[in-house]
C-alpha positions in Angstrom: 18.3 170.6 -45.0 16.5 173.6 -45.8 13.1 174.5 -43.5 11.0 174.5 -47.0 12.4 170.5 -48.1 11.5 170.0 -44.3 8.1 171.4 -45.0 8.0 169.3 -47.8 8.4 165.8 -46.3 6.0 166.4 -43.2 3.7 167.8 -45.4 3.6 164.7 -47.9 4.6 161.8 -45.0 1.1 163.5 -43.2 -1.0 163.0 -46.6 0.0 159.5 -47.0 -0.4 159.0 -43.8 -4.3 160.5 -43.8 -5.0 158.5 -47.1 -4.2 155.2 -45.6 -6.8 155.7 -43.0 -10.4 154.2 -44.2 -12.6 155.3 -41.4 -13.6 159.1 -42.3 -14.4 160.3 -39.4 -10.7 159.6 -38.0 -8.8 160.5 -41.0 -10.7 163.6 -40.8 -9.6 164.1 -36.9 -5.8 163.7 -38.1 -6.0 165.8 -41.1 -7.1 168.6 -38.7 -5.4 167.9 -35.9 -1.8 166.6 -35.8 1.4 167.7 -34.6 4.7 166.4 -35.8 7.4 166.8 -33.0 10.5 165.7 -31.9 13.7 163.8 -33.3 12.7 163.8 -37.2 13.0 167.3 -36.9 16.3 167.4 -35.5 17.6 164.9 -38.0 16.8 166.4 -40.7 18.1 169.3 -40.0 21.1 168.0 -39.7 21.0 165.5 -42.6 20.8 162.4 -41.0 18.3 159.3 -41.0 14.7 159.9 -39.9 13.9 156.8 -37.2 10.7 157.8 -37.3 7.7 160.7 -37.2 6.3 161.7 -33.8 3.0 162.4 -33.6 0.7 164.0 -31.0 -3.0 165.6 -31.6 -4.2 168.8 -30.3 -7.1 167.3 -28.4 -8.5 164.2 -26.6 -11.2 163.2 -28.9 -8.3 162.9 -31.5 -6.1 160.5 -29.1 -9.1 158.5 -28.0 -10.5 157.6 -31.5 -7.1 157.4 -33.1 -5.9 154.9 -30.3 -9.3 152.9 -30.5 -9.1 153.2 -34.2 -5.4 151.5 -34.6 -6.0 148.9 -31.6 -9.0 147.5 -33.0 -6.6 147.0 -36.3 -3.8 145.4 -34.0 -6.5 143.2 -32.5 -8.3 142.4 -35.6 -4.9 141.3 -37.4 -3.0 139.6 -34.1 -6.4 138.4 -32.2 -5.3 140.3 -29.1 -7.6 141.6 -26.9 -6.0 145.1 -25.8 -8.3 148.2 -25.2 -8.3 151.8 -24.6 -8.7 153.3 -21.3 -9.0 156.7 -20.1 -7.2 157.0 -16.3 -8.5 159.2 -13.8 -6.3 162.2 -15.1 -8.0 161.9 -18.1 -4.9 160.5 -19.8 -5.4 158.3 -22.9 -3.5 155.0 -22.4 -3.7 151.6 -24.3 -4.1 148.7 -21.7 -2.2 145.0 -22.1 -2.6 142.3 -20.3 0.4 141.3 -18.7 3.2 142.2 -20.3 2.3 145.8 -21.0 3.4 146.0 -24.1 2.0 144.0 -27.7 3.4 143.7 -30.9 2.8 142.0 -33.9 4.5 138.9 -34.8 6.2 140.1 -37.9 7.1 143.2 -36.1 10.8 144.6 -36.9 11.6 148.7 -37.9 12.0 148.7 -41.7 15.5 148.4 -42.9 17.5 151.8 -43.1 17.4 152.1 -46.3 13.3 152.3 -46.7 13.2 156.1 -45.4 16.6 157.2 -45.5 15.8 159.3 -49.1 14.4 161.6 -46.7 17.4 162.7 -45.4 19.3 162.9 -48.0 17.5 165.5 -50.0 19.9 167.8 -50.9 18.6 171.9 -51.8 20.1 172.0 -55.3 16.2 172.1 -56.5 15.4 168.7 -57.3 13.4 168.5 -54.1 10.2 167.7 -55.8 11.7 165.1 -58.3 13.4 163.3 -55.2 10.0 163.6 -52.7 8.1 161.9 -55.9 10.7 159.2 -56.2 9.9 158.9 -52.1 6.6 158.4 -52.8 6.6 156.0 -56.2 9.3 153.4 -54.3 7.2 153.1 -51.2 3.5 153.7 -52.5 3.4 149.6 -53.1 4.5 148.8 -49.8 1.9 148.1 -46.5 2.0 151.1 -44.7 0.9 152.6 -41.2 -1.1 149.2 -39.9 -0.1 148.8 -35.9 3.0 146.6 -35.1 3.7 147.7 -31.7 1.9 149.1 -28.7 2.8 149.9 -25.3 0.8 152.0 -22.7 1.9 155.4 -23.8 1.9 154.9 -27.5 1.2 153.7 -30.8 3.7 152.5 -33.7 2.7 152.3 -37.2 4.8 150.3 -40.2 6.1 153.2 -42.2 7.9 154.5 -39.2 5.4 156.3 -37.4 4.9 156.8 -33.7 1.6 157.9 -32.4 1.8 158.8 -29.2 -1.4 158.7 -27.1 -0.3 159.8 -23.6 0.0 163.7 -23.8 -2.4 165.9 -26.0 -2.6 169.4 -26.6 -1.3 172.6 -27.7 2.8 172.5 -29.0 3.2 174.1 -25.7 1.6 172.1 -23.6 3.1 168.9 -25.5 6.3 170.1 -24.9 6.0 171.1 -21.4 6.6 166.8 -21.4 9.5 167.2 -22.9 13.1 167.3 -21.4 15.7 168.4 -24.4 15.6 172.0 -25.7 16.4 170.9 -29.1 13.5 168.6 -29.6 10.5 171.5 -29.3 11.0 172.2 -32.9 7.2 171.2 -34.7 4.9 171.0 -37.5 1.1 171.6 -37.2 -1.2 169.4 -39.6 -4.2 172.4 -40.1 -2.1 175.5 -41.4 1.2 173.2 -42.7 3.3 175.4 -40.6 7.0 174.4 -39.4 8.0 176.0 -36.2 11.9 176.2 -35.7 12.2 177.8 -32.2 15.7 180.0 -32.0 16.4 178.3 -28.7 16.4 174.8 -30.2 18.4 175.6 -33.3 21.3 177.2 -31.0 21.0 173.6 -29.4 20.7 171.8 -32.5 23.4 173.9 -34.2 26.2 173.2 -31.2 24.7 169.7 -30.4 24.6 170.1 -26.8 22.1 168.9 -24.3 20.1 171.5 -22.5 17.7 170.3 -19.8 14.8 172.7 -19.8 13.1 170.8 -16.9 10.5 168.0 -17.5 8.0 165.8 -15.6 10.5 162.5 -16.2 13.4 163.2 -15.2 14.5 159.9 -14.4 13.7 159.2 -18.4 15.8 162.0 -19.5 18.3 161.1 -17.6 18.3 157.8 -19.5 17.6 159.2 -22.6 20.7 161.0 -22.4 23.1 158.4 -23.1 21.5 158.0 -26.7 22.7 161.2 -27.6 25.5 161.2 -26.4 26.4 158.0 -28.6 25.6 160.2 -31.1 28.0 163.0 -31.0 26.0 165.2 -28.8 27.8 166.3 -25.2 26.2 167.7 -22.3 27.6 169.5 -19.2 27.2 168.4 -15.7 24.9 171.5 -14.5 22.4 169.6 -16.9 22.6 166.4 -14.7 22.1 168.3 -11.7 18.8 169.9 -12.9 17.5 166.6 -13.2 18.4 165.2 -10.2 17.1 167.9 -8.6 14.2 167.0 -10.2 14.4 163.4 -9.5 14.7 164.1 -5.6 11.7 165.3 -5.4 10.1 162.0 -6.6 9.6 158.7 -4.3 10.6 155.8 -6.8 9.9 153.4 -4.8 6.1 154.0 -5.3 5.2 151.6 -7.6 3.3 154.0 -9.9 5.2 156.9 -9.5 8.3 154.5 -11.0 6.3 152.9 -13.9 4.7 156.8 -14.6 8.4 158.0 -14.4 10.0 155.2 -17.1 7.4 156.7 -19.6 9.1 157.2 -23.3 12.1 155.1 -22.1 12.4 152.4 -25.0 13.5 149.3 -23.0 11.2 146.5 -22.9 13.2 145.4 -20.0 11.6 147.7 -17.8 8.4 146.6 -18.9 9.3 143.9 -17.0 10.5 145.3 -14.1 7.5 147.0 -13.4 5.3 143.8 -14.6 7.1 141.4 -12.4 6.8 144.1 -9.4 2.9 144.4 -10.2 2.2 140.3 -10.2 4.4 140.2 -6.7 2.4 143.2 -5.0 -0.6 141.3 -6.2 0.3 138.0 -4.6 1.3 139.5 -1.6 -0.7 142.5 0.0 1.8 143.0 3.0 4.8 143.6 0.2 7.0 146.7 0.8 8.9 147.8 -2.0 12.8 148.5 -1.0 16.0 149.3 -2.7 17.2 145.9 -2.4 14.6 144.1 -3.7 14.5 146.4 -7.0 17.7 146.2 -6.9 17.9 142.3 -6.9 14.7 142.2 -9.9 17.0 145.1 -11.8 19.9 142.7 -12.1 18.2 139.7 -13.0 16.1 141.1 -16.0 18.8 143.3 -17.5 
């Protein structure tokens, strides 16, 4: 898919997007401030099925009323009580009793079919015809209320992922990141696409290239899912991240739960839930291999 039809569909996803947003002051904050990033990118380049739009704002007082703006909808239509917090590093998180994560009871992805028109715009010039058609089949559907939320991040029906952990410049968003070819990005206040040459080599040979991250032990992980999808990756990648990942004492509760950030498993949610409630009933408790090990095996 040609950068312009790319253009095109972040451009027009963003405005729907804004428009479904009824406090002013916060649809005013995302208009401005928004960056789209990540996998939608990288799938439409290569023609295939968007799972859903990334986005990250350019500063905290974005993060912090968009997050209090979408989990006072989540609470208001699930009577949950979550809230936003700000930690001591000035992070933005959502906080859930218990399980650490929420979602709504009618919460399920929308079929495949509902964006996949997005993908399969071809350049023959009927992009604006097809982007209309887009917007006419889903304009009568429920869009962008909060179905799921987790610590890190925020997801929207209509296939949107806000993610309220990281903030900041594309740069300092993607110094997060782990995969070369995801740093491609859109920015909300000039509606410009940025296509970095490094990630299109990437993108282009579909390999894997570990430019070094914070979470290693989630890239590592993360790997696999490409990997199912025709992307291959050398072994001088795996040693950068457990390189890494050496560095790292996993057996610090925090450092463990900080490091499973972005992984998409509720199971570990678990994990590090059922290790929270023993450490709680037991002040004396020493975290070891063979007791993760044992709590590993009997959740997944």
């Amino acid at each position: 898919m040609k950068a312009k039809t790319i253009k095109s569909i972040l451009s027009r996803k963003h405005n729907e997007f804004i428009n479904s947003i009824d406090c002013l002051v916060v649809k005013d904050l995302v208009k401005k401030n928004s960056i789209i990033t990540g996998g939608c990118i990288v799938s439409m380049l290569l023609n295939e099925k968007v799972n859903d739009f990334d986005y990250y704002f350019t500063d905290k007082e974005t993060t912090l009323k968009v997050a209090e703006y979408y989990v006072k909808k989540f609470n208001e239509r699930t009577g949950r009580e979550t809230e936003v917090r700000e930690d001591e590093n000035g992070r933005i998180k959502v906080f859930i009793e218990s399980a650490g994560v929420a979602h709504a009871d009618e919460w399920v992805w929308p079929d495949e079919t509902e964006e996949q028109s997005t993908t399969e715009i071809d350049d023959g010039g009927n992009e604006d015809k097809k982007l209309d058609e887009i917007k006419e089949e889903t304009a009568n559907k429920e869009k962008y209320y909060p179905v799921f939320l987790s610590a890190n991040a925020i997801s929207l029906s209509g296939r949107i992922q806000i993610i309220t952990r990281f903030y900041g410049t594309a740069e300092e968003i993607h110094s997060n990141y782990d995969f070369t070819h995801c740093t491609c990005y859109w920015t909300s206040d000039d509606n410009e696409l940025v296509l970095p040459q490094a990630a299109l080599e990437a993108i282009l040979t579909k390999e894997l290239i570990y430019s070094g991250s914070k979470y290693p032990l989630c890239s590592i992980m993360r790997s696999k899912k490409f990997i199912k999808r025709g992307w291959h990756i050398n072994a001088g990648q795996y040693l950068k991240m457990a390189l890494q990942l050496n560095q790292l004492d996993l057996l610090d509760i925090n450092v463990l739960e900080d490091q499973l950030t972005g992984v998409d498993s509720f199971y570990f949610m678990q994990v590090i839930s059922y290790l929270k409630e023993r450490m709680e009933k037991d002040k004396e408790f020493k975290l070891d291999n063979t007791y993760l090990f044992e709590i590993i095996n009997r959740i997944f």
